[in-house]
LORO-438785 format. One record per residue: residue number from 1; residue in one letter; y, z, x of N, C-alpha, C, O in turn. Coordinates in steps of 0.2 Angstrom, whole numbers, padded with zeros to 4 digits. Atoms other than C-alpha are relative to their C-alpha. Layout:
@seq NUM; type a; n.y Y; n.z Z; n.x X; ca.y Y; ca.z Z; ca.x X; c.y Y; c.z Z; c.x X; o.y Y; o.z Z; o.x X
...
% end
This chain:
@seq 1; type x; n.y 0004; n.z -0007; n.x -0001; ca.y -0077; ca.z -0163; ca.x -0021; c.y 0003; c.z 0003; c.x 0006; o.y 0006; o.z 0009; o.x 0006
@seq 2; type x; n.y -0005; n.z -0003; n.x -0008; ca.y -0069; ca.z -0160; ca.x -0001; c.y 0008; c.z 0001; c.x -0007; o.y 0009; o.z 0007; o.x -0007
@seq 3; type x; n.y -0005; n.z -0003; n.x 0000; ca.y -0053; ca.z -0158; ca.x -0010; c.y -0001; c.z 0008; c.x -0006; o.y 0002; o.z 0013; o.x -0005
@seq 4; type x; n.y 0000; n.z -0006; n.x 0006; ca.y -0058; ca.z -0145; ca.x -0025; c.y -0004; c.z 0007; c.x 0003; o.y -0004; o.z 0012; o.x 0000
@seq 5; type x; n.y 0002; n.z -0007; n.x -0005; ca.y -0066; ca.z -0134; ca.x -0011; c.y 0005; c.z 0001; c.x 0005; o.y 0006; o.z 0007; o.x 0008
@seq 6; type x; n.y -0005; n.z -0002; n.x -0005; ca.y -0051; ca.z -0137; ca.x 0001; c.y 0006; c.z 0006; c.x -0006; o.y 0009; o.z 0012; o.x -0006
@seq 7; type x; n.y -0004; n.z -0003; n.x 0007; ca.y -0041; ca.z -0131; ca.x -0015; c.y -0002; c.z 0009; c.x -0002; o.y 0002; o.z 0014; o.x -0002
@seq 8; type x; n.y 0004; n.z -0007; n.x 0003; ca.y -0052; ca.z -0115; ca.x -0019; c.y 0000; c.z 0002; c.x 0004; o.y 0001; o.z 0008; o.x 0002
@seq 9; type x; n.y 0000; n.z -0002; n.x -0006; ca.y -0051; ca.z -0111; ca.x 0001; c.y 0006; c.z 0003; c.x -0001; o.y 0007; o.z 0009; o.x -0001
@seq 10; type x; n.y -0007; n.z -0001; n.x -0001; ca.y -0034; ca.z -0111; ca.x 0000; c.y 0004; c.z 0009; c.x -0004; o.y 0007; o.z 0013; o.x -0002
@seq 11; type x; n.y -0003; n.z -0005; n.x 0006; ca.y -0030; ca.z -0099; ca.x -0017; c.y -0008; c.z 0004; c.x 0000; o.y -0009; o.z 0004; o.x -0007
@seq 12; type x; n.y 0005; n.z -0006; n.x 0000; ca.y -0047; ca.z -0086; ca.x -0015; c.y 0002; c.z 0004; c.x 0001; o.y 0006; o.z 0006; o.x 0005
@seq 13; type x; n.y -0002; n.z -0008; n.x -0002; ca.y -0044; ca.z -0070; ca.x -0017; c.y 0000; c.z 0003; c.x 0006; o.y -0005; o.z 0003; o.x 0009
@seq 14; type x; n.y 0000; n.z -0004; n.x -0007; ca.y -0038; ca.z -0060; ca.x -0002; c.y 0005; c.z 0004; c.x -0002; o.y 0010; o.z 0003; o.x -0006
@seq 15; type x; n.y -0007; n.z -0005; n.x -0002; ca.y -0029; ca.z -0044; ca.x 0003; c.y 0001; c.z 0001; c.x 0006; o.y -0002; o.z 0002; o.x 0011
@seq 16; type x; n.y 0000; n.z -0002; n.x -0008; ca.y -0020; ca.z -0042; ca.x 0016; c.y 0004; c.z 0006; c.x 0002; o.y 0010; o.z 0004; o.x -0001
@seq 17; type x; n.y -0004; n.z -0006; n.x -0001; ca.y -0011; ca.z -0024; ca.x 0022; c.y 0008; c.z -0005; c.x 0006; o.y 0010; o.z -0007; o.x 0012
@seq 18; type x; n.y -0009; n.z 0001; n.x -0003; ca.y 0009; ca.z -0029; ca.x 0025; c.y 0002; c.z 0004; c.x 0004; o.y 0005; o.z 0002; o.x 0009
@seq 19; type x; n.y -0004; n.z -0004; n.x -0003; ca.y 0015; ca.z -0013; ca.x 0032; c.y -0006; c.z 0008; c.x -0001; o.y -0010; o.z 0009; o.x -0005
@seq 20; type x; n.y 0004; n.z -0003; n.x -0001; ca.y 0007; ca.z 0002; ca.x 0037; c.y 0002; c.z 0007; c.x 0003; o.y 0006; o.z 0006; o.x 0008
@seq 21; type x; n.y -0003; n.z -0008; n.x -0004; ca.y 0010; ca.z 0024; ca.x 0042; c.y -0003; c.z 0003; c.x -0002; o.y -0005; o.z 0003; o.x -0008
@seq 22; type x; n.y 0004; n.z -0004; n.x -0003; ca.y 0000; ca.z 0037; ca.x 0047; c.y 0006; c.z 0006; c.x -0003; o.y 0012; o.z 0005; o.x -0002
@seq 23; type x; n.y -0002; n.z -0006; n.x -0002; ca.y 0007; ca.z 0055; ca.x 0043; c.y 0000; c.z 0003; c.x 0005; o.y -0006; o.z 0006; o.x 0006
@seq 24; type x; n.y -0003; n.z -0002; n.x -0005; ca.y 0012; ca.z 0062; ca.x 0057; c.y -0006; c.z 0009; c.x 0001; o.y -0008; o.z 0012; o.x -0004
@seq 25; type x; n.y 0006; n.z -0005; n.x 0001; ca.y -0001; ca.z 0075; ca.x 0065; c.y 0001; c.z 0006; c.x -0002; o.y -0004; o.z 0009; o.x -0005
@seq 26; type x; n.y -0004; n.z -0006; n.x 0001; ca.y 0010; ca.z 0090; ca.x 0064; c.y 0001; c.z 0002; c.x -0009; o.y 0005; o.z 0007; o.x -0010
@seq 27; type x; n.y 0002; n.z 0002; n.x 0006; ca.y 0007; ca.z 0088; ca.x 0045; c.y -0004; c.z 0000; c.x -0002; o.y -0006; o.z -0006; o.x -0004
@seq 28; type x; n.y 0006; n.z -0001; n.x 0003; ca.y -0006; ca.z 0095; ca.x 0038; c.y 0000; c.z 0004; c.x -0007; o.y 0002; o.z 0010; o.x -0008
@seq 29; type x; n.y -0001; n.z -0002; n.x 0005; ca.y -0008; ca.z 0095; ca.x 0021; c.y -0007; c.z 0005; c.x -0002; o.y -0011; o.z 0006; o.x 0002
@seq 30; type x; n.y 0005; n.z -0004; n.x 0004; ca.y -0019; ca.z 0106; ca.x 0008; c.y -0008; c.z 0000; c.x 0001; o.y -0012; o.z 0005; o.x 0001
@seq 31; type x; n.y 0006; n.z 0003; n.x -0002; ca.y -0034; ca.z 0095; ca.x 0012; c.y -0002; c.z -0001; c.x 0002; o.y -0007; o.z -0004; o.x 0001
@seq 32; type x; n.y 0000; n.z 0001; n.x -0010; ca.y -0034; ca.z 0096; ca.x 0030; c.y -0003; c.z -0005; c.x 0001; o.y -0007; o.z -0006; o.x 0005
@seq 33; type x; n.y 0003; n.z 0010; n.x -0001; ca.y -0036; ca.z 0076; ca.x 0029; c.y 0006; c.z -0002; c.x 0003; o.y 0011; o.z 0000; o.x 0002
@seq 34; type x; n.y -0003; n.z 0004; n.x -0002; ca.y -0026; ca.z 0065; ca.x 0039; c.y 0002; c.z -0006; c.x -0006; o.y -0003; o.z -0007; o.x -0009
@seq 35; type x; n.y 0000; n.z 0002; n.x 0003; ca.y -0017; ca.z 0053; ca.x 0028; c.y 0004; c.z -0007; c.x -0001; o.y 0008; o.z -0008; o.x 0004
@seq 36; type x; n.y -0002; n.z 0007; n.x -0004; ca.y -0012; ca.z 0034; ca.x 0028; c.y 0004; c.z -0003; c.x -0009; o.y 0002; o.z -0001; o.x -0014
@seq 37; type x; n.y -0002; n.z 0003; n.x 0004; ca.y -0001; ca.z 0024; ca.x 0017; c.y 0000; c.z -0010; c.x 0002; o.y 0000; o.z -0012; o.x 0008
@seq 38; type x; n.y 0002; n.z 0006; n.x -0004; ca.y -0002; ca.z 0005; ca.x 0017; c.y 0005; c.z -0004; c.x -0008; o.y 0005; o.z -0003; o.x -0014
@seq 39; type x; n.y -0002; n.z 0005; n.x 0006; ca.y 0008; ca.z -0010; ca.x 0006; c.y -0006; c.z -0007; c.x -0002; o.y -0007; o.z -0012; o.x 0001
@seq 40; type x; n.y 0008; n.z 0004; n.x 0002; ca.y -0007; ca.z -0019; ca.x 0000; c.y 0003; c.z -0007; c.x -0004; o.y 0009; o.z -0007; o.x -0007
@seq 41; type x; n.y -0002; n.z 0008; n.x 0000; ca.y -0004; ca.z -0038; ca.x -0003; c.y -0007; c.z -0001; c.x -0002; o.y -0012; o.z -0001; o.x 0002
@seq 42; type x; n.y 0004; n.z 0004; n.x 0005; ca.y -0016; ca.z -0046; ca.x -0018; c.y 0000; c.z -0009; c.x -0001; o.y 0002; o.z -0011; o.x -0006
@seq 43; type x; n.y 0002; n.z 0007; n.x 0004; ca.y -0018; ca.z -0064; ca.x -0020; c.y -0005; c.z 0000; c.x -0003; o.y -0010; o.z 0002; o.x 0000
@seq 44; type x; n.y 0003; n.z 0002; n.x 0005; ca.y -0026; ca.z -0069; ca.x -0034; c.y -0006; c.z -0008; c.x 0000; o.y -0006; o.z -0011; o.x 0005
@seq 45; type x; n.y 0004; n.z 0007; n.x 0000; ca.y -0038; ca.z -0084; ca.x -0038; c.y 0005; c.z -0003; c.x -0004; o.y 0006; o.z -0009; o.x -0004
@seq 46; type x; n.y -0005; n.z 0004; n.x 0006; ca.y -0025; ca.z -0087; ca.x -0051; c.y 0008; c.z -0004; c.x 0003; o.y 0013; o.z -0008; o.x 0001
@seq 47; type x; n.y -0008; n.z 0003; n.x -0003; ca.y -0011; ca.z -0090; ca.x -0040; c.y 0004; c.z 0007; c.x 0001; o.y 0009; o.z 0007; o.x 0004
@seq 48; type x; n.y -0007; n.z -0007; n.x -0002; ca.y -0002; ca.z -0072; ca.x -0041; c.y -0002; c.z 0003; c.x 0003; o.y -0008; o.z 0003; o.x 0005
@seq 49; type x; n.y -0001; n.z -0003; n.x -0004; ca.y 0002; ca.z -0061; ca.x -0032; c.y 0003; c.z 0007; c.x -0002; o.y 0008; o.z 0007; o.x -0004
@seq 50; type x; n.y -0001; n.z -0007; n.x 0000; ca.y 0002; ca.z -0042; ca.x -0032; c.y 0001; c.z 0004; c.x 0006; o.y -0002; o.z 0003; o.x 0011
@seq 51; type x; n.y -0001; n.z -0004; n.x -0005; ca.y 0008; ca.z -0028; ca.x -0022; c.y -0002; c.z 0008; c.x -0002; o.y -0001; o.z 0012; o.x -0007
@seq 52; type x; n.y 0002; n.z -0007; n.x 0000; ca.y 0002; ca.z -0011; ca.x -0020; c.y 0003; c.z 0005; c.x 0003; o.y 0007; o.z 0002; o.x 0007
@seq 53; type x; n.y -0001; n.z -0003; n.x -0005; ca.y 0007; ca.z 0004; ca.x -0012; c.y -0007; c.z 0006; c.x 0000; o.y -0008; o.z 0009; o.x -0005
@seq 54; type x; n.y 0007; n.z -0001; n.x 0001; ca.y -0011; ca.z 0013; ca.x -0008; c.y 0004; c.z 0006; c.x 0005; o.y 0009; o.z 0005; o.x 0008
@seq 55; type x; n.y -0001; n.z -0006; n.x -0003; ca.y -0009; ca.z 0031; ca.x -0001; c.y -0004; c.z 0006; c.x 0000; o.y -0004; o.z 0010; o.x -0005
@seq 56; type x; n.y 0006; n.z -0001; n.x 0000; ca.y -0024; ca.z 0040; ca.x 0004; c.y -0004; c.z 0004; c.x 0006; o.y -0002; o.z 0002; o.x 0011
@seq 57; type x; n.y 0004; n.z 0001; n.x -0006; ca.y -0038; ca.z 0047; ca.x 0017; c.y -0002; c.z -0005; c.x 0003; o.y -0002; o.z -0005; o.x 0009
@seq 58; type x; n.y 0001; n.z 0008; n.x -0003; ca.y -0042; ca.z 0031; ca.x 0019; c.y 0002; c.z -0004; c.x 0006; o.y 0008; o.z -0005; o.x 0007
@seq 59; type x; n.y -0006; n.z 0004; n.x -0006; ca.y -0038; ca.z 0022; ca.x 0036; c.y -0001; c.z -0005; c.x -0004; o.y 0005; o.z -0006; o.x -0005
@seq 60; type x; n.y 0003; n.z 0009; n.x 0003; ca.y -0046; ca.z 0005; ca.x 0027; c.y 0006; c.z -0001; c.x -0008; o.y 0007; o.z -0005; o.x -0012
@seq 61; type x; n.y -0004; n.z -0002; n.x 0008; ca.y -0035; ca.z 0010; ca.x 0012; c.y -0002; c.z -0004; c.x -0003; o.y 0001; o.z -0009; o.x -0003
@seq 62; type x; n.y 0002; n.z 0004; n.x 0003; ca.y -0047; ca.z 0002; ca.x 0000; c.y 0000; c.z 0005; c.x -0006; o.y -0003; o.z 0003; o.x -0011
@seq 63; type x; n.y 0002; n.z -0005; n.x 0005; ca.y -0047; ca.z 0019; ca.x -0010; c.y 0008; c.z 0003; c.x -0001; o.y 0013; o.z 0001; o.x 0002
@seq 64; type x; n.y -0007; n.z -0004; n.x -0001; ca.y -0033; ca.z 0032; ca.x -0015; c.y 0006; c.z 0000; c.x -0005; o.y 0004; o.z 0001; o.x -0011
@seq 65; type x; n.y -0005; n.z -0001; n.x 0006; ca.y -0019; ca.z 0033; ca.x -0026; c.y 0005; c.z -0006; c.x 0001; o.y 0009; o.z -0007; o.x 0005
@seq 66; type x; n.y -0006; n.z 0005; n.x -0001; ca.y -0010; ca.z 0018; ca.x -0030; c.y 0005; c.z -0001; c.x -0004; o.y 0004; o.z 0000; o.x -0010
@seq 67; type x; n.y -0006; n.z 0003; n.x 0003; ca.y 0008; ca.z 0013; ca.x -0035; c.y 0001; c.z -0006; c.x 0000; o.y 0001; o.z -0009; o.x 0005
@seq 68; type x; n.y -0004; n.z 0008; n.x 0001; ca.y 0013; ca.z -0004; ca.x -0041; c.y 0005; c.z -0001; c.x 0003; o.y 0010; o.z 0004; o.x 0003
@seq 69; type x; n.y -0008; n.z 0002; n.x 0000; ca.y 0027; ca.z -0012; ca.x -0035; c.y 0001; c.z -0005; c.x -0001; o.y -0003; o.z -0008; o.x 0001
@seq 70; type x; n.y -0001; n.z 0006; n.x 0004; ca.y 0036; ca.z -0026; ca.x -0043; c.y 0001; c.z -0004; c.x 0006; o.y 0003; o.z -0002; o.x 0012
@seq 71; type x; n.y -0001; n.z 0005; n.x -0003; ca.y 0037; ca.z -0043; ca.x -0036; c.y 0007; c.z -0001; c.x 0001; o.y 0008; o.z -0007; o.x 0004
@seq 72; type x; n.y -0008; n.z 0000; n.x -0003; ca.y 0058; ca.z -0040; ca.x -0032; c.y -0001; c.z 0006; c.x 0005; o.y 0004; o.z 0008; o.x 0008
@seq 73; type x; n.y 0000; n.z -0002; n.x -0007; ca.y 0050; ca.z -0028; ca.x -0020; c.y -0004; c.z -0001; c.x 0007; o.y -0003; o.z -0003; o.x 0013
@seq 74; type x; n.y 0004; n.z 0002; n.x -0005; ca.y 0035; ca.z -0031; ca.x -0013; c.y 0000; c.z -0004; c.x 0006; o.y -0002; o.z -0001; o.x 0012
@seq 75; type x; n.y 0000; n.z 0005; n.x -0005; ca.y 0037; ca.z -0047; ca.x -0003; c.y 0004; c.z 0001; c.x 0003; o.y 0004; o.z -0004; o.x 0007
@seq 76; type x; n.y -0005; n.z -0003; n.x -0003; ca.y 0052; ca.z -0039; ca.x 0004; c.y -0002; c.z 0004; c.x 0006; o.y 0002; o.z 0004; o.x 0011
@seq 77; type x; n.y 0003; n.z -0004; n.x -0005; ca.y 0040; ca.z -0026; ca.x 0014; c.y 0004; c.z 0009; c.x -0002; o.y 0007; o.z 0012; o.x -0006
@seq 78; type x; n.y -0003; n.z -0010; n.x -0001; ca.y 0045; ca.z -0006; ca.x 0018; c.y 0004; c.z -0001; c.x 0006; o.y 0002; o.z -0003; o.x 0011
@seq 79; type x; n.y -0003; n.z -0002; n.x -0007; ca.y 0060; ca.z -0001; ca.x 0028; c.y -0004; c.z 0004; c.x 0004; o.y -0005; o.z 0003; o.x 0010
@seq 80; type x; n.y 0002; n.z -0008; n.x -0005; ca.y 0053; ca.z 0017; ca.x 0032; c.y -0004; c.z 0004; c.x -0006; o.y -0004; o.z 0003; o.x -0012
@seq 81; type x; n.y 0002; n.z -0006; n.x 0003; ca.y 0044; ca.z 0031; ca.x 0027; c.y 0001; c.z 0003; c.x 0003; o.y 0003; o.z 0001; o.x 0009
@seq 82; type x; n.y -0002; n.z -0005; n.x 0000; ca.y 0047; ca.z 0048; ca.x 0027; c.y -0006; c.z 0004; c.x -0001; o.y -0009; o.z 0001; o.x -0005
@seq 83; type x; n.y 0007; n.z -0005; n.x 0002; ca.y 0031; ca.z 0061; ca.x 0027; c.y 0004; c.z 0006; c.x 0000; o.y 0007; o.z 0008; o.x 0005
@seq 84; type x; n.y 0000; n.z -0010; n.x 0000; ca.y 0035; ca.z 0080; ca.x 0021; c.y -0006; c.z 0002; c.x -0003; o.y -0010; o.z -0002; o.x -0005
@seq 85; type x; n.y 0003; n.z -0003; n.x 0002; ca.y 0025; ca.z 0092; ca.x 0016; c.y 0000; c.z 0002; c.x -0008; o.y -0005; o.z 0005; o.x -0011
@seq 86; type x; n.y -0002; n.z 0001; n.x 0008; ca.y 0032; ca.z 0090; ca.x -0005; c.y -0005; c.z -0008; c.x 0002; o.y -0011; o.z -0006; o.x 0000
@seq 87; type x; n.y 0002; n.z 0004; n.x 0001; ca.y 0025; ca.z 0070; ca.x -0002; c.y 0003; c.z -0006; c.x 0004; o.y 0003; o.z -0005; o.x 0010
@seq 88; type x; n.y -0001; n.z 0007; n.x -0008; ca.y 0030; ca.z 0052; ca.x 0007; c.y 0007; c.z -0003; c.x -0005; o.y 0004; o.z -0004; o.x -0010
@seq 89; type x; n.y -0004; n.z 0002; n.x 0001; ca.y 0046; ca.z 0045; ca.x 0002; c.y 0001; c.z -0008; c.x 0004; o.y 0003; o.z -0008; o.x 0010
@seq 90; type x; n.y -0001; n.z 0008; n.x -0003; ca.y 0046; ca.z 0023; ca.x 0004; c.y 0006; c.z -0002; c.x -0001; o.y 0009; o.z 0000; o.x -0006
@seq 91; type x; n.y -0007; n.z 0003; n.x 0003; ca.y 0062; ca.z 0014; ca.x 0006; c.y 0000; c.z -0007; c.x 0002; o.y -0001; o.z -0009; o.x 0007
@seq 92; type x; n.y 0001; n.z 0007; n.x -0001; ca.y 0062; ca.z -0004; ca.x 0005; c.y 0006; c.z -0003; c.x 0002; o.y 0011; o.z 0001; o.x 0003
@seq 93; type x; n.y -0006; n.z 0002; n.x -0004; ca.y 0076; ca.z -0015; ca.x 0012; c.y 0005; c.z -0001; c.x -0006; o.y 0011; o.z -0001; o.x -0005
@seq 94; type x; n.y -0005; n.z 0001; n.x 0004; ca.y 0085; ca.z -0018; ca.x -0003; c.y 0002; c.z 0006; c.x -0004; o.y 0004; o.z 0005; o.x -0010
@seq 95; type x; n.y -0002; n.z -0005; n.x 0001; ca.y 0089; ca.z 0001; ca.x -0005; c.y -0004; c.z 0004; c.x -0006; o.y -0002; o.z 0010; o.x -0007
@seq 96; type x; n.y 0003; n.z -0004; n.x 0004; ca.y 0076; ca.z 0005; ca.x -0018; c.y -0004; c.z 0006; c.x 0004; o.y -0004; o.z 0005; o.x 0010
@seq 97; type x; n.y 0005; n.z -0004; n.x -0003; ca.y 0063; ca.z 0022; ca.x -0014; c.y -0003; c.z 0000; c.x -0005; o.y 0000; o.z -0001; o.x -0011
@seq 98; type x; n.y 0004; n.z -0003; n.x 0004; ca.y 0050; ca.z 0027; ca.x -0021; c.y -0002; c.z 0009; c.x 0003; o.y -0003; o.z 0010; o.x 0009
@seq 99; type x; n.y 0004; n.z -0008; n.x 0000; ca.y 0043; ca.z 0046; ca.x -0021; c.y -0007; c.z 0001; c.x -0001; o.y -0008; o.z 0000; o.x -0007
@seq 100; type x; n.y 0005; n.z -0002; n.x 0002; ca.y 0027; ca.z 0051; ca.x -0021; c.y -0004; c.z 0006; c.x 0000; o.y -0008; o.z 0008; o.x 0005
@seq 101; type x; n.y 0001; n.z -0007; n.x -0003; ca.y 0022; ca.z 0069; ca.x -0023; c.y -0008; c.z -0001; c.x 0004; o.y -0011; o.z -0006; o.x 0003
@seq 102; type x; n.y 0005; n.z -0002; n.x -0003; ca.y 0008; ca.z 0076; ca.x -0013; c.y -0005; c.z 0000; c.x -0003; o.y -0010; o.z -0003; o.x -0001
@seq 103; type x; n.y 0005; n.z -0002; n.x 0005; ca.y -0001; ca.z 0081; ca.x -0026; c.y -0004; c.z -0006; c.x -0004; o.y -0009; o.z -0006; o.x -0007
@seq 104; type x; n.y 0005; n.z 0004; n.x 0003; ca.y -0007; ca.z 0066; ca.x -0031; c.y -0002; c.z -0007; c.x 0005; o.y -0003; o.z -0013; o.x 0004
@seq 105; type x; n.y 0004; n.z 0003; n.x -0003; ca.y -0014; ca.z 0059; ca.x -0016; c.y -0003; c.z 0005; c.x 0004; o.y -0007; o.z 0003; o.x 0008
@seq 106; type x; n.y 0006; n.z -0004; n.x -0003; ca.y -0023; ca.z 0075; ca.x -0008; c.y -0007; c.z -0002; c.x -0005; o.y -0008; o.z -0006; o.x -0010
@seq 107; type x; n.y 0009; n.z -0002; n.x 0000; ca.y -0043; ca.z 0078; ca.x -0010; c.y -0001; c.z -0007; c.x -0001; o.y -0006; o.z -0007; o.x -0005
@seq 108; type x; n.y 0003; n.z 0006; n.x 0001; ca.y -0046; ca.z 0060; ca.x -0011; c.y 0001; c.z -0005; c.x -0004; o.y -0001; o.z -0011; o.x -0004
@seq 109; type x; n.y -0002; n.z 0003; n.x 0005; ca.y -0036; ca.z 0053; ca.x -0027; c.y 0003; c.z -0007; c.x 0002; o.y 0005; o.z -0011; o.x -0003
% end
């Protein structure tokens, strides 16, 4: 019994925020929201593991518009981001980016 709850502790679902950026204040978008991006890190009860990229009003980034990102980037982490006024541009260390317009994370998406 002590081992199949040490077991369950261990593999519970949790999230935990990898990497984290703030848009810069002098960037103000459409929605006059400050706006936060996060690589969201899923374990499973199952054993897997998902990555997110959450990007949003959210400081808590529990909301927002999310991208997938496959398991040959995720646990890799974010070099950088970029914020313009088009959208947030991630660059992960093994040379991939992603794009995200604006448009689909103003008013709360």
């Amino acid at each position: 019994m002590l081992t199949v709850g040490m077991v369950t502790a261990l593999w519970w679902p949790r999230t935990e925020v990898t990497y984290r950026s703030t848009a810069p204040a002098s960037l103000v978008y459409a929605d006059r929201s400050p706006h936060y991006l996060g690589l969201v890190h899923e374990h499973t009860l199952s054993g897997r593991h998902t990555y997110e990229l959450m990007i949003g009003r959210d400081p808590g980034l529990s909301y927002g518009h999310m991208v997938h990102v496959g398991p040959d980037l995720g646990p890799r982490g974010v070099k950088s981001t970029t914020w313009t006024a088009s959208g947030v541009r991630v660059r992960f260390p093994t040379g991939h980016e992603v794009f995200v317009p604006a448009r689909s994370f103003l008013y709360g998406r």
